[in-house]
Structures are given as C-alpha cells and as structure tokens.
N, C-alpha and C positions, 0 to 999 in steps of 0.2 A: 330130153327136152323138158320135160317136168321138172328132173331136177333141177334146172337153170334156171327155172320158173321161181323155184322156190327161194333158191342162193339170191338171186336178184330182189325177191322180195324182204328175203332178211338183209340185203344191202340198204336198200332204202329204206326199210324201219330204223337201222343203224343211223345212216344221214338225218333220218327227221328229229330223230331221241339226240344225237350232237347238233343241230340246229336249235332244238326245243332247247338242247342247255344253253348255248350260244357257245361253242367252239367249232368255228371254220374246220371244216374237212372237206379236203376237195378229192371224191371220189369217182378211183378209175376203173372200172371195168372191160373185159375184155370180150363180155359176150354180147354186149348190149350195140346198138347202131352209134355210130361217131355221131350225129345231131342229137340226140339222147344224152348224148355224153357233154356234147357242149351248152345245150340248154344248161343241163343241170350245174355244169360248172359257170354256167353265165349268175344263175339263180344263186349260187353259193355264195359268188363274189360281190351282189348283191347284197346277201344278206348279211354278210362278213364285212363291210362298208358300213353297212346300218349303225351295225354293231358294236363298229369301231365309233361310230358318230357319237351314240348311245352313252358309249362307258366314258366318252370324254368328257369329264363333270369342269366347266369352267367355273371358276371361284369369280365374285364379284373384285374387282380391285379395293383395296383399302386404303384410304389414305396415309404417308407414311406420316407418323408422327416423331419428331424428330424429340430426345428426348433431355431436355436442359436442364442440365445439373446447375442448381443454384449455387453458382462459386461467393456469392458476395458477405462481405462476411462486416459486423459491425467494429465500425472505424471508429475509434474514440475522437471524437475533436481535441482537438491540443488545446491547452489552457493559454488563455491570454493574459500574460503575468502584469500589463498596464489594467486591465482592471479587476483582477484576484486581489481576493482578501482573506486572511486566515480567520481560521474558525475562532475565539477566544477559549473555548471550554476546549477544544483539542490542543489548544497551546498551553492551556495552564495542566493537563494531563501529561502530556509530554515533558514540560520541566519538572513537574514532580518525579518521573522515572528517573527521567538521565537529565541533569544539569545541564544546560549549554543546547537542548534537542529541542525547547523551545523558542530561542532564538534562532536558529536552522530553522527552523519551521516559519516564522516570521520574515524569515530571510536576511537579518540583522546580522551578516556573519561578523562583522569588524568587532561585535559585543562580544565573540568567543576569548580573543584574548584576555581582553575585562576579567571576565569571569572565572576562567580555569587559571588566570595568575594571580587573582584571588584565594582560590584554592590552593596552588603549588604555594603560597606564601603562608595560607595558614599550616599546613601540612607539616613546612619546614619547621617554623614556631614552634608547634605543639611537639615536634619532633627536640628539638634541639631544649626546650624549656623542661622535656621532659628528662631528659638524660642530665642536664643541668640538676636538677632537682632529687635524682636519683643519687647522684654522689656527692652534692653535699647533705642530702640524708643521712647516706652511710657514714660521711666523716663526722657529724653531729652526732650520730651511735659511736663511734668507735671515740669521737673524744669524750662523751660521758661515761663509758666502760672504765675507767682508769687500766685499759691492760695495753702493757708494751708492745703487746706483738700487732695488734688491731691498731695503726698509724696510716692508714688511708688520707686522711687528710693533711701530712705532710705536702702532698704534689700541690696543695693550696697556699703552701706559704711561700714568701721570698727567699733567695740562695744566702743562707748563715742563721737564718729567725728559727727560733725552737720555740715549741710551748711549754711553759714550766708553769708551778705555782703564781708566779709574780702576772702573768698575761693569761692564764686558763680560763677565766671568768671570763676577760674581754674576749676572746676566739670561740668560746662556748655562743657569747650573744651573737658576734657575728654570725657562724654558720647557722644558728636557727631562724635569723633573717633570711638569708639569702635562700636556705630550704623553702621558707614559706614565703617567700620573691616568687622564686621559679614554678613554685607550686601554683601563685596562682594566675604568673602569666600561661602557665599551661592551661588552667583551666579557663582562660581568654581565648587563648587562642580556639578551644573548643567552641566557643559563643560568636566567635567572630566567624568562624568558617560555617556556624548554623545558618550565621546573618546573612554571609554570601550566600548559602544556598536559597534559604527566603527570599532575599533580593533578586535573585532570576529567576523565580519563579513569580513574583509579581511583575517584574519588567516584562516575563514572555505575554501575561495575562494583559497588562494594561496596554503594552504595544499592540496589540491582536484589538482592543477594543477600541483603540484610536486608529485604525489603522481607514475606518470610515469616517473621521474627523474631517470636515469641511477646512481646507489650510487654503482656500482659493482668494482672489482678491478682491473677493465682495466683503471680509471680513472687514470691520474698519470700527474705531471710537472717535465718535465726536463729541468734543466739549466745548460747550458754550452755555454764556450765560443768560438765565432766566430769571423771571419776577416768581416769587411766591405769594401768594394769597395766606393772609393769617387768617384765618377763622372764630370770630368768636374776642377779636380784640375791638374792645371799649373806644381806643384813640385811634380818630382816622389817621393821624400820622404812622401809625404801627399797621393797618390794614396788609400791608405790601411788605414785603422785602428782597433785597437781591439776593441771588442764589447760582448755583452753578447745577449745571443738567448735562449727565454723561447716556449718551445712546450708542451703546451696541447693536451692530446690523450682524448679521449671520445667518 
C-alpha cells in the first residue's frame, strides 16, 4: 500500500511538471478511485482548452494594399505640321552635310529635282569636258613630237584630210584651242556645281527664315497722293508741293 502511495505520487508530480510545461497528458491510473480519475481528467481538459486558447496568437488584419504598377509611360504629342516651323540654323547645318537634306527638312521636296539635276548636269560636264580635253591634249603632244608613230590625233580629222607641212601650223593652232576650250569649260563646270551647292544651301537657310513671314491679307500698299511742305523756301508759291506717299501695312 505504501508503495502505491508513492507510484501515485510520482504520477502526479509527473502531471503537474507536463501541466507546468503545457503539454495535455490525460492520465490514467488503475489503482486510484474512478471520481479521482475523472476530476483530474475534467481538470486536464481544462487546462488543455486554456492552453489551446493561449497559444492562439490572432494577428490584427491588415489592410490589403493593392499594388499599382505604373504602366503609363510619356507620350510624345505629335507635331502639328499647320503650325511647325523649321529651325533656320538646323537647316543651314543640314544642307551643308548632304545637299538636298535641307530642303527635306523645310519640307520643299519638289526643290530636290532642281538641285541634284543641277548636279547630275554638272557632274556630266566636268565629266565629258574633261575627257574632251584629255585627248585633244594628247593629239596637241603627239602633233608637236613630229614622230610618225604617235598619230592620235588622226580620229580628229575628216575621211581623206592628212597633215602635212602645207596645214601643220593651222591643226597645231587649232588643237591648242580646243585643249584650252575644253580645259576651261571643265574648270566651269567645277564652279558651277560649287554655285549649285551654295545655292541650296542658302535656299534651305532663307526658306527656314521665311518660313515665319507674315504672307496674310493684311499685307497691302497703298498709293496716294500728298502735299509736301517745303521748309525754309523764300516764295510762298514754293512753300507746298505735290508728292506721292506709299504706306506699307504689315
């Protein structure tokens, strides 16, 4: 009987040290009275209830925040080409690079033909003036060489004409004409296709500067005549004279 004394008491030290931790142990014994039994297991499930209350940690709710990714992204306005106007100094930059890039720019396309068949014409010129000028150079050498085999300049005469003594003089002057003909439509043509490139590139500049020119119908000249006061004359008949008075509005 003692010993059951004792076993029962190390039970219940057992229950109060798993109670003290807080792990439910529903403890059964066999030597103890069944209302013993069911107290303590009323007490356990009790405490085991608490316990469960206890460790249930409720979090406050939080608002959700919903999270908006900024899609909007900068929209360039589109240019409104009725009241755009070019830069001047970006259009005189641009026709200096590329010929013709200042009128694009200005938006004057019907000027490109102008300008680059300005070009293709000098190009041919200086092309063609030059090869011109190249052979009868050479025929001008080979007819002052007096050597027979150097006759280049035969493909320049008519079918039967030769040059001999009696016409070498006159075919001498001719070809050093026509060398220095051709010699210096080439070097025309060089100055003229400068000209064209000068010329669009103040056309791109001045059109860019006009391009805010007041062309509207308040512009107007009117002429009519007026009396002038003479200043400073002796005869009252000279005091006055008629005159004409132009007023430009703008």
């Amino acid at each position: 009987m003692k010993q059951q004394n004792i076993i029962y008491v190390l039970r219940m030290l057992t229950v109060t040290i798993l109670i003290v931790i807080g792990i439910p142990v529903v403890a059964q014994t066999d030597s103890v009275p069944n209302t013993r039994n069911d107290s303590i297991a009323a007490m356990m499930a009790r405490i085991d209830s608490l316990t469960r209350a206890d460790s249930v940690v409720t979090l406050p709710e939080e608002p959700v925040q919903s999270v908006m990714i900024d899609s909007t992204r900068i929209v360039k306005p589109q240019r409104d080409w009725n009241t755009w106007r070019p830069d001047p100094k970006r259009a005189l930059w641009l026709a200096l690079v590329l010929p013709g890039a200042g009128q694009i720019y200005n938006r004057k396309y019907w000027k490109l033909p102008i300008i680059y068949g300005g070009f293709i014409g000098c190009i041919y010129a200086l092309t063609w003036n030059n090869m011109m000028y190249k052979d009868y150079s050479q025929a001008y050498i080979d007819l002052m060489d007096n050597d027979p085999s150097t006759a280049s300049y035969n493909k320049f005469l008519h079918l039967g004409v030769t040059i001999d003594s009696s016409n070498e003089a006159r075919y001498k002057e001719i070809f050093k004409s026509r060398k220095d003909k051709y010699r210096r439509w080439r070097d025309l043509s060089i100055f003229v296709m400068i000209g064209v490139y000068a010329l669009s590139v103040i056309d791109a500049y001045v059109d860019a500067e006009l391009s805010a020119f007041d062309i509207s119908k308040d512009l107007s000249l009117k002429v009519e005549p007026t009396v002038i006061n003479n200043h400073g004359g002796g005869n009252p008949l000279q005091a006055q004279s008629l005159g004409v008075n132009c007023k430009l509005n703008f």
